[in-house]
C-alpha positions in Angstrom: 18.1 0.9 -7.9 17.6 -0.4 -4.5 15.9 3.2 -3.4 13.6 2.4 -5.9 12.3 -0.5 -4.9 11.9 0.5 -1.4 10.1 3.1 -2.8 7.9 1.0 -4.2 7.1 -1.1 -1.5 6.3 1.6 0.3 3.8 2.5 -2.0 2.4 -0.9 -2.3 2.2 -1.2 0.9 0.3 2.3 1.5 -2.3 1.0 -1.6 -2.9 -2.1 0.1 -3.4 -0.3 3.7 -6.1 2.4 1.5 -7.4 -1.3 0.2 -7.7 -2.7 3.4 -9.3 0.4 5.0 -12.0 0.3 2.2 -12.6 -2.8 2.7 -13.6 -2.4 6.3 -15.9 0.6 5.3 -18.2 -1.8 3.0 -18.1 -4.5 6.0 
């Protein structure tokens, strides 16, 4: 239970970063 929702942080986090980095490509 708990591994799982590190786990999914982690990929939220990792989606926001590939957001982020996007982001800066269109600036």
């Amino acid at each position: 239970m708990v591994s799982e929702k590190m786990t999914s942080n982690k990929q939220i986090a990792e989606t926001s970063k590939s957001l982020q980095e996007l982001e800066d490509d269109f600036m």
